[in-house]
MDAnalysis code that builds the backbone (N, CA, C; Angstrom):
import MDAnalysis as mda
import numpy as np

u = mda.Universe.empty(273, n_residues=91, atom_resindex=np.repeat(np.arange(91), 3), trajectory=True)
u.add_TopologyAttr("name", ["N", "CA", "C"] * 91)
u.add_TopologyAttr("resid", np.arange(1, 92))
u.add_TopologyAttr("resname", ["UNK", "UNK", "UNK", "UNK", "UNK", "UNK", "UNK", "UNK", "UNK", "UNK", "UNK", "UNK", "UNK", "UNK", "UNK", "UNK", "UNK", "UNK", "UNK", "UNK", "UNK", "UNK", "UNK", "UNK", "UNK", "UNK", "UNK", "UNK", "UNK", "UNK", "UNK", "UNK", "UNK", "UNK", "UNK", "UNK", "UNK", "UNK", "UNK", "UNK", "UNK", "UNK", "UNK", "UNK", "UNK", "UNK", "UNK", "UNK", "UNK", "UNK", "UNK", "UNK", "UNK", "UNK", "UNK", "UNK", "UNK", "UNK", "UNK", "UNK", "UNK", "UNK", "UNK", "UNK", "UNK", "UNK", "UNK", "UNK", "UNK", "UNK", "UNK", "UNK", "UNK", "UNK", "UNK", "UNK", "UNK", "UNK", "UNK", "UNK", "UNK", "UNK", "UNK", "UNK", "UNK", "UNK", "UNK", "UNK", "UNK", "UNK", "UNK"])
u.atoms.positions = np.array([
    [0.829, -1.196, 0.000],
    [0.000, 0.000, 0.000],
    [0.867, 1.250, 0.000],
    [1.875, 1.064, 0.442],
    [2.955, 2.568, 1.149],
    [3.453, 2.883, -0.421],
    [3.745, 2.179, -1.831],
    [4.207, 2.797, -2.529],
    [2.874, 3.408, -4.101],
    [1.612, 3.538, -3.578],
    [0.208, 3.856, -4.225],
    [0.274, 5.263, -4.194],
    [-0.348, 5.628, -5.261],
    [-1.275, 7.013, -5.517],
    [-2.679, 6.716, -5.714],
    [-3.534, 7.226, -5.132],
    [-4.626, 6.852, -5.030],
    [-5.737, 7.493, -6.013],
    [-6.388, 6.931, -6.621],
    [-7.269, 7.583, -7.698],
    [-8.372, 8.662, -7.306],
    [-8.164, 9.840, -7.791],
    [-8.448, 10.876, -8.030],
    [-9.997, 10.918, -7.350],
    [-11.177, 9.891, -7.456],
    [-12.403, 9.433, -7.307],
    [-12.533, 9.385, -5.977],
    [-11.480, 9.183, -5.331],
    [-11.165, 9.153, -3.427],
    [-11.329, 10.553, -3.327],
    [-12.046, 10.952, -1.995],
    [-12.044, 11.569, -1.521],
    [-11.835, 12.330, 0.391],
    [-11.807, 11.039, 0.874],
    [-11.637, 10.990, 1.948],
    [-11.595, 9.380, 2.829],
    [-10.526, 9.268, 3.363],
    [-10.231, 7.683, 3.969],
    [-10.413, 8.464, 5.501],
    [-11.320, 7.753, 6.302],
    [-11.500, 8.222, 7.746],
    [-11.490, 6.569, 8.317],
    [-10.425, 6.400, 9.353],
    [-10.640, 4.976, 10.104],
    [-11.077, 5.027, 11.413],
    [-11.477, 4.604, 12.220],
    [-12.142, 4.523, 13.367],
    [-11.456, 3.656, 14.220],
    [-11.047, 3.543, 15.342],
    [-10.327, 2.592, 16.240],
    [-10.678, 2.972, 17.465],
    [-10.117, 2.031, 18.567],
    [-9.699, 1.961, 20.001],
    [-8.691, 2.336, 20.280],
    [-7.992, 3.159, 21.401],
    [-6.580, 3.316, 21.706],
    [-6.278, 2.362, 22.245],
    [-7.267, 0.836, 23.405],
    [-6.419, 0.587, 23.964],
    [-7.288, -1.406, 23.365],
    [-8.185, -1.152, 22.704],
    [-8.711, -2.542, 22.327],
    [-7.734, -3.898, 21.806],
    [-8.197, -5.001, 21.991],
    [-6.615, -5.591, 21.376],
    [-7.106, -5.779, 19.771],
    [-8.863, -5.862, 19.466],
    [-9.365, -6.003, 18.507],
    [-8.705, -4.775, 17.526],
    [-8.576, -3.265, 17.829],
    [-7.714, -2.861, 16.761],
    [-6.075, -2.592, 16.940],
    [-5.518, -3.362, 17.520],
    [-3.760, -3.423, 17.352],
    [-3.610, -3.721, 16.148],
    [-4.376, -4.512, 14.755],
    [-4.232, -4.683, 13.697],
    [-4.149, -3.716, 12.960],
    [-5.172, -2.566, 12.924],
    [-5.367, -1.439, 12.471],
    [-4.461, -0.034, 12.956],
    [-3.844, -0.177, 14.050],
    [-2.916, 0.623, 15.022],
    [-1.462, 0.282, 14.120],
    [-1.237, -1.200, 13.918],
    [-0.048, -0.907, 13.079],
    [0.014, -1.219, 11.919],
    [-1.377, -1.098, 11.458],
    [-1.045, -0.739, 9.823],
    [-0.896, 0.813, 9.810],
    [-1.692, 1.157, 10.515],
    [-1.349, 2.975, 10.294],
    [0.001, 3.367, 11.034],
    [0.209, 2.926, 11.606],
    [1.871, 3.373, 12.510],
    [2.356, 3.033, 11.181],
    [2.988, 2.123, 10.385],
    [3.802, 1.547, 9.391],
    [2.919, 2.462, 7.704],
    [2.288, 2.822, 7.606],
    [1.357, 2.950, 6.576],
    [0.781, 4.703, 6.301],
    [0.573, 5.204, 7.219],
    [0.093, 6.538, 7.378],
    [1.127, 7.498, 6.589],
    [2.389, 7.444, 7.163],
    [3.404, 8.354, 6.761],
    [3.410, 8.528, 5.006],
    [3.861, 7.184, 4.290],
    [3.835, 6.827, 3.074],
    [2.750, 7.548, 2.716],
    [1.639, 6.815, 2.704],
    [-0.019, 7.143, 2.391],
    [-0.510, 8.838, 2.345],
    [0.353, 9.395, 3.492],
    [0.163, 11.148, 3.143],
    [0.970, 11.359, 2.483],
    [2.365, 10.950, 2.244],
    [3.250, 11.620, 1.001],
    [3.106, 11.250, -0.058],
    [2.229, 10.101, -0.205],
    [1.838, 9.865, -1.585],
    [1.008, 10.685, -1.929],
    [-0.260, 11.213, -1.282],
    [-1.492, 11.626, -1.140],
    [-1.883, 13.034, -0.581],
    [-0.985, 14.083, -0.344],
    [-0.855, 14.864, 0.164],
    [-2.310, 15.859, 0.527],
    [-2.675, 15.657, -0.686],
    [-3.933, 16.461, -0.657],
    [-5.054, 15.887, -0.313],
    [-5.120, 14.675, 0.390],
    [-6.360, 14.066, 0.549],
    [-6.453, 13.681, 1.938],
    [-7.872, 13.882, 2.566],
    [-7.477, 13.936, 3.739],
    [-8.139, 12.474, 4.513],
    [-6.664, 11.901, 5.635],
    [-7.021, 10.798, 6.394],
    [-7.058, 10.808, 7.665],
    [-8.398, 10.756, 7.647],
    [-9.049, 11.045, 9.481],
    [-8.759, 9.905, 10.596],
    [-7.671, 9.976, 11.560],
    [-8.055, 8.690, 12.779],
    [-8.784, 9.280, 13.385],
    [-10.229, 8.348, 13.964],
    [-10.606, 8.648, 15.208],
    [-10.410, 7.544, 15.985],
    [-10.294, 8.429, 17.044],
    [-10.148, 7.034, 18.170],
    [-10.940, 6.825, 19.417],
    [-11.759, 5.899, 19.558],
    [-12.631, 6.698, 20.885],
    [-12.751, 4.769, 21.440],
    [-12.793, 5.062, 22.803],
    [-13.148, 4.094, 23.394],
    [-14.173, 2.700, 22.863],
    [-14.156, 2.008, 22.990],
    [-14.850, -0.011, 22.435],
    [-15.274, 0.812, 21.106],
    [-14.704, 1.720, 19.750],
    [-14.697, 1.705, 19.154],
    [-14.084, 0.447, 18.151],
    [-14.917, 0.012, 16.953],
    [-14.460, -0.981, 16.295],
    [-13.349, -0.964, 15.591],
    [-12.414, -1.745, 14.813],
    [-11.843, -1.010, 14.004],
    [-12.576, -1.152, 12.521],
    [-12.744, -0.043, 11.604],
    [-13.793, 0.716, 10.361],
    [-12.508, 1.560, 9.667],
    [-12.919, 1.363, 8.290],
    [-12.326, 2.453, 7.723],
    [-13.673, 2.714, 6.910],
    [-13.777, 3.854, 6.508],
    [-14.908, 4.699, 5.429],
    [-14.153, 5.401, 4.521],
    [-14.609, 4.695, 3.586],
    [-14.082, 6.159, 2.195],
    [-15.168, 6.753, 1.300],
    [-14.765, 7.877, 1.323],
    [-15.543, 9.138, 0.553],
    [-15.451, 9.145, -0.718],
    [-16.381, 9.034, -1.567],
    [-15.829, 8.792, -3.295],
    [-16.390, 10.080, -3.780],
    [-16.296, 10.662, -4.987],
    [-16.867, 11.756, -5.632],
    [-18.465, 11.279, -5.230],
    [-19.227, 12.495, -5.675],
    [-20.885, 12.535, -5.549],
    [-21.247, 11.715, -3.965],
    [-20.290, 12.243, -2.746],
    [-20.712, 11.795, -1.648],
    [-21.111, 10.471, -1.769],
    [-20.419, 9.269, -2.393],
    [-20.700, 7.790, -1.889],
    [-19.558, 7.518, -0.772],
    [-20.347, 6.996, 0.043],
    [-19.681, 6.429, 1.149],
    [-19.651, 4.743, 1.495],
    [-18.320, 4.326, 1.947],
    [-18.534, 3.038, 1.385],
    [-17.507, 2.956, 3.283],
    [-18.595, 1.380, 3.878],
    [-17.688, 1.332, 5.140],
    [-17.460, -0.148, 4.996],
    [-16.231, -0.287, 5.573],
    [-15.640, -1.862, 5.961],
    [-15.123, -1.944, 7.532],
    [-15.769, -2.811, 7.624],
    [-15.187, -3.630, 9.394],
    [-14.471, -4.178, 9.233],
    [-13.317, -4.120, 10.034],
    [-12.103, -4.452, 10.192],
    [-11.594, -5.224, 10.685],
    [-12.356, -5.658, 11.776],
    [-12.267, -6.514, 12.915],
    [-11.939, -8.039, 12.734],
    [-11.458, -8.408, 13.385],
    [-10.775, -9.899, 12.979],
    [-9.779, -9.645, 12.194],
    [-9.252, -8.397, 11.431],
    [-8.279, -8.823, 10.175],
    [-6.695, -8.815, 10.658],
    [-6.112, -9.140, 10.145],
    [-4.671, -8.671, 10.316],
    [-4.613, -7.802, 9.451],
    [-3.035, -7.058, 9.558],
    [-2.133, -5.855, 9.329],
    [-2.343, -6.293, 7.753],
    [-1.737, -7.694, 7.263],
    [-1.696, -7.753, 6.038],
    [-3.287, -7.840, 5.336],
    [-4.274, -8.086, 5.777],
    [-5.481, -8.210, 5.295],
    [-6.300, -6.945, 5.394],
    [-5.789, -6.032, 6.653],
    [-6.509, -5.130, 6.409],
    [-6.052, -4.040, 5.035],
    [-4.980, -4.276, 4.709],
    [-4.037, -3.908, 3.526],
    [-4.529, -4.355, 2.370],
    [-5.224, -5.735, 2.298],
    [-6.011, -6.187, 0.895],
    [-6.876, -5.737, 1.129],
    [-7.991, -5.242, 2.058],
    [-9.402, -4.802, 2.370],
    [-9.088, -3.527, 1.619],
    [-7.981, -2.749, 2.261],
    [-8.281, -1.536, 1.601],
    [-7.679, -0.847, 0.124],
    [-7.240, -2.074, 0.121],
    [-6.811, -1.586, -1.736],
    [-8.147, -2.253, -2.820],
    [-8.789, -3.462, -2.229],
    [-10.146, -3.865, -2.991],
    [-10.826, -2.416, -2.865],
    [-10.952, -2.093, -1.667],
    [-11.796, -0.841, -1.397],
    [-11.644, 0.391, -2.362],
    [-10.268, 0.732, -2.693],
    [-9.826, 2.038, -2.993],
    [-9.866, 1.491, -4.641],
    [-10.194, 0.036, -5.239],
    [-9.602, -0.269, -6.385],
    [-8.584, 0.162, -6.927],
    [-7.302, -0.420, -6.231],
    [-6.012, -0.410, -6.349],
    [-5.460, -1.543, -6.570],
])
C-alpha cells in the first residue's frame, strides 16, 4: 500500500479505532507503518483517525458525488486489512 497514488475518485479515507482494544492493534499498526507513506503519496487528501473508546476497528471512504462506502475491520490482520483496503480504494 505505502508505494500507491490513489485515484483521483477518493475523496476521503476516515478509520475509526480503540486506543487501547486488542481487537484494533491490527489497524494501530497498519497505520503506525502505513500513514506516513499514504500522506506523502497523497498529500492532498485527507485521512481522518478517530479514536474513541470499544470503538471498532472501520475504515470509510468518501468517493466523488458523496458515496460512502464502510468496511469492518475486525478480525483482520495488518496484512489483510491492507487487501481490504486496496479492494476498497480499487487499487
Amino acid at each position: 500500500m505505502s508505494k500507491y497514488v490513489l485515484p483521483k475518485a477518493v475523496k476521503e479515507i476516515r478509520f475509526h479505532l480503540s486506543q487501547v482494544a486488542e481487537a484494533s492493534t491490527p489497524l494501530r499498526n497498519f497505520l503506525v507503518s502505513s500513514y506516513p507513506t499514504l500522506h506523502k503519496n497523497n498529500p492532498a487528501l485527507p485521512i481522518l483517525i478517530r479514536e474513541a473508546q470499544s470503538a471498532k476497528p472501520t475504515v470509510f471512504v468518501r468517493f466523488e458525488k458523496g458515496v460512502e462506502v464502510k468496511k469492518d475491520l475486525n478480525g483482520l490482520d495488518k496484512s489483510q486489512i491492507e487487501g481490504e483496503l486496496k479492494n476498497l480504494l480499487g487499487i
